[in-house]
N, C-alpha and C positions, 0 to 999 in steps of 0.2 A: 146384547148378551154380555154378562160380565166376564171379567177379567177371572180364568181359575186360579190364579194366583196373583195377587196384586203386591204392587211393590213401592214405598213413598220413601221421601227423606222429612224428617223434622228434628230441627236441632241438634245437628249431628249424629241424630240415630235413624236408623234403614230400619224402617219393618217391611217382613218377606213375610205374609197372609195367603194362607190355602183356602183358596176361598171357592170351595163345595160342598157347603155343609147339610146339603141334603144327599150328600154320598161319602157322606163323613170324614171331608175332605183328603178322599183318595186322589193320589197324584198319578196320571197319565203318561205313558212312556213319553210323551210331548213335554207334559209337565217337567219330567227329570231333565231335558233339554234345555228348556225356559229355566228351571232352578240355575242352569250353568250361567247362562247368558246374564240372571239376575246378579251372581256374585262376580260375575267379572264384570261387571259396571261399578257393583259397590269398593272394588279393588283399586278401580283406575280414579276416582271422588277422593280424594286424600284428604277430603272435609269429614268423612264420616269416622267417628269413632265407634260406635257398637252396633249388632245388628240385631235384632228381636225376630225369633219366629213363632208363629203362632197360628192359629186356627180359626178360620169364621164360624160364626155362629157359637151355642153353647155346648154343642154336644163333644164335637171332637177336635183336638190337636192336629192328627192326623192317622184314617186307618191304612196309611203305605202305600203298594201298590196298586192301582185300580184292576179287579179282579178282568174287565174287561177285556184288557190287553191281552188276557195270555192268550188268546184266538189266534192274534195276529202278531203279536212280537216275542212271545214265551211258549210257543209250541212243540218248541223240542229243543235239543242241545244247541243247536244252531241259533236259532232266532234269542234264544237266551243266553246265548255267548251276547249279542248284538244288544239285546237290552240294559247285559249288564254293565256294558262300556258305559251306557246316561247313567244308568242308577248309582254305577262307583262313583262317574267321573262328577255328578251333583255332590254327592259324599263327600269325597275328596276333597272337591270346589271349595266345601262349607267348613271341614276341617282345617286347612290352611288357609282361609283368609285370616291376614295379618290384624285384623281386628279382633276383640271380645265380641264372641257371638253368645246367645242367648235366647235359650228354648221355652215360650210359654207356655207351658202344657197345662187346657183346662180338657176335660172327658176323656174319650178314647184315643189312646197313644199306642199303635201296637204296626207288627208288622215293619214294611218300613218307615212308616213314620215313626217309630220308636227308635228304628236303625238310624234314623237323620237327626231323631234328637239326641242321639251319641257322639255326634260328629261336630254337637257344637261344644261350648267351652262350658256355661252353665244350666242347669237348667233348673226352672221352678215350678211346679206344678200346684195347683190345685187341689184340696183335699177331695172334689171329686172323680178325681182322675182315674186311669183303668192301664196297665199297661201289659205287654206280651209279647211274643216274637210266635203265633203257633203256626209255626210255618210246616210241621211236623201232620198239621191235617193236611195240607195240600199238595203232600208226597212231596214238598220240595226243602233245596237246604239253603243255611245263608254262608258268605263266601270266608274268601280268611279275615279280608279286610273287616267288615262287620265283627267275628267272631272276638276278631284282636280289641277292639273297641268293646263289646260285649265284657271280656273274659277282664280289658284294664281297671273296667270301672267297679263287676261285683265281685269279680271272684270267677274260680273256675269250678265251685261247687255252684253257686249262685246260677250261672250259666246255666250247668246242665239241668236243674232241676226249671229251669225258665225253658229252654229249649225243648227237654225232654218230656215236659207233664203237657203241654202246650198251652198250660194253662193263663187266663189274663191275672195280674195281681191287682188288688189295690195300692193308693197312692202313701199309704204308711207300712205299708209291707217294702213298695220301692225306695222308698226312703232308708228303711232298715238297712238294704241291701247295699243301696249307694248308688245306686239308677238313675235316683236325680236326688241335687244339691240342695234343695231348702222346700219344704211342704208348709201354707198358707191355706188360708180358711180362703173358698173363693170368690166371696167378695172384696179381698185385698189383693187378689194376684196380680191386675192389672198395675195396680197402684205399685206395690211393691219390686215390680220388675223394671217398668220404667223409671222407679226412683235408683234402682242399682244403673241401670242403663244413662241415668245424668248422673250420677256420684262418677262413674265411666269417664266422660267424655272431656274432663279436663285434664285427665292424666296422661303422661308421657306418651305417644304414640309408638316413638322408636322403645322404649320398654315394656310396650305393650305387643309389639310384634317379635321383637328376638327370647322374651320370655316363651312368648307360644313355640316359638322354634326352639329354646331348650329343654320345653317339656317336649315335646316331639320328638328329639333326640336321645333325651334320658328314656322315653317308655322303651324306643326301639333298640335300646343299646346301654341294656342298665349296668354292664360293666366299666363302663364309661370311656371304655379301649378307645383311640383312634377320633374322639371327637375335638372341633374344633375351641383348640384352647383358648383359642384370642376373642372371640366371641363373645364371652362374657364382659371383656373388659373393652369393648369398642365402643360404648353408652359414652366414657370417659372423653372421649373425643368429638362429643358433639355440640349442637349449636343449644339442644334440649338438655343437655347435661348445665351449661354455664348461666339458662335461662333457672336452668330451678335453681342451682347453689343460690346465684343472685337474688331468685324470687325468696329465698326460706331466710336467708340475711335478712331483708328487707323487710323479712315479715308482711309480704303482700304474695298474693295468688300467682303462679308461673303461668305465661304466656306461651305454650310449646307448641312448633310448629313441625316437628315429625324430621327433623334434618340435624 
């Protein structure tokens, strides 16, 4: 039986594959458990610099949660308090890994599969692509966490008119909106993402992680009150700061090893 979700390293990059693509790669309240366990692997490999998600087969990215579950883990306020500990705590998982993540999207993206490709840093889709949140038919709603991520990327008209028609869009509609970052004819998607994913993987790793942490900070505290000042300028004291100066002098490629 295969892997529903498979997970490799090649050349410094982790691809994380939802691999059920004859259930349109719905993710399993198990699944959301296994997403966790996948990114706290890729956390602890200080060799990986980016991580690619994507979708088996051609149809879909991923259609979110498997409707099966709700029998037995979303049957009422209770067991869906319980679910939504995985389903945040996946989210979560994939929003703060200290690495560039990166969302494949070729077919259907909706649900929470659209909610988790929120959660990464980029994403590219396919001009086949479909996406939506209608969570609005299944009398249910999505949380703040989601919404916040929702409301930063299109807007909070965007939002509602996504939430409220429950409608699916297409992949130049999402694009308009700002939903995801670069639309490709899709016979280049694969090419083009993995070519972003190596242009990745030489660059700085320590300004690849405390950038992520100050855009995290700037969305959640756009007054800028109270954040930590020195942060910015900690890059200056390292072993990757003295590798690049050296490397760009020299006019040869920097050797960074994340310290």
């Amino acid at each position: 039986m295969s892997e529903p979700i498979k997970f490799n390293v090649e050349n410094q990059i982790a691809r994380v594959t939802f691999n059920r693509p004859e259930q349109h790669n719905a993710i399993s309240y198990d699944g959301w458990l296994k997403l966790i366990e996948i990114v706290n692997k890729i956390e602890e490999d200080s060799s990986i610099r980016s991580v690619v998600f994507s979708g088996g087969g051609e149809k879909a990215f991923s259609a979110g949660a498997d409707i099966k579950d709700f029998e037995t883990h979303r049957k009422d306020s209770k067991t869906a308090k319980t679910y939504s500990t995985a389903f945040d705590g996946a989210l979560d998982a994939i929003e703060t890994l200290s690495v560039p993540t990166i969302s494949m999207i070729r077919g259907i993206c909706v649900g929470g599969g659209c909610e988790l490709s929120m959660a990464t840093d980029i994403r590219i889709a396919s001009n086949r692509s479909r996406f939506g949140i209608p969570v609005a038919k299944l009398g249910i709603l999505v949380g703040y966490k989601e919404m916040k991520r929702l409301v930063n990327l299109v807007g909070p008209g965007n939002a509602s008119y996504i939430l409220l028609s429950g409608r699916l869009i297409d992949s130049v509609e999402a694009f308009r909106m700002g939903l995801i970052t670069q639309l490709v004819e899709d016979s280049e998607l694969e090419e083009t993402v993995l070519n972003l994913a190596s242009e990745i993987t030489p660059l700085a790793p320590l300004s690849q992680k405390r950038h992520k942490i100050i855009l995290q900070n700037v969305i959640s505290n756009q007054s800028l009150d109270g954040l930590d000042q020195e942060l910015p300028f900690t890059n200056f004291d390292s072993a990757d700061f003295q590798e690049g100066k050296e490397a760009f002098i020299s006019r040869r490629p920097p050797n960074f090893k994340g310290r």
